[in-house]
C-alpha positions as CSV (number, residue, x, y, z in Angstrom):
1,X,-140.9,-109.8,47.4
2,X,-139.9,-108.8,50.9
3,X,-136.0,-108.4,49.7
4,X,-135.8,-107.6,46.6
5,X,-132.2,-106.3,46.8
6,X,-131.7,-110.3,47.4
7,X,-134.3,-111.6,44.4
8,X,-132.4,-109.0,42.5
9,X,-128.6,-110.0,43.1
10,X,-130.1,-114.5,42.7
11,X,-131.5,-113.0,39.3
12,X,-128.4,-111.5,38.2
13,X,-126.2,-114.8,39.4
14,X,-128.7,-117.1,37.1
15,X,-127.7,-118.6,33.6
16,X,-131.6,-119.0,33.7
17,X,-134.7,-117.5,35.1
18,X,-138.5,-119.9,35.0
19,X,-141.2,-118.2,35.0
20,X,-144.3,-120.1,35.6
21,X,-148.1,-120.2,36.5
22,X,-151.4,-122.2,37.5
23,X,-152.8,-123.0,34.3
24,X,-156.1,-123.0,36.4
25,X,-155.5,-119.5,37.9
26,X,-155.7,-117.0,35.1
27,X,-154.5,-114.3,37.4
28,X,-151.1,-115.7,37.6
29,X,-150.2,-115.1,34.2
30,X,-151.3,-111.9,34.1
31,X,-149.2,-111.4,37.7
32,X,-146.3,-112.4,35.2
33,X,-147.2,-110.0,32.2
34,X,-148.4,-107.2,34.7
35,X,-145.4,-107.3,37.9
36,X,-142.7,-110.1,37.2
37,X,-141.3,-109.6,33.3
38,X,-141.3,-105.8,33.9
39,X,-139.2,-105.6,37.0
40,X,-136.9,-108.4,35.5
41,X,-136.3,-106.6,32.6
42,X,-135.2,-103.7,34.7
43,X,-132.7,-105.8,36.3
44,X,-131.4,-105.8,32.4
């Protein structure tokens, strides 16, 4: 993301993060495996 000092700081204000994907898109859950759960998990 463009700002991710601002993604960052929304994650850490959430009770709860949703991660989702196009079922009809393969390459958006491996976007998820691959880029998103890593650098959420460093927010940790």
């Amino acid at each position: 993301p463009e700002d991710w000092n601002k993604v960052a700081a929304e994650c850490h204000n959430a009770d709860a993060i949703v991660l989702t994907y196009a079922c009809d898109r393969p390459e958006t859950l491996d976007r998820l495996s691959t880029y998103w759960l890593p650098e959420l998990r460093r927010l940790e």
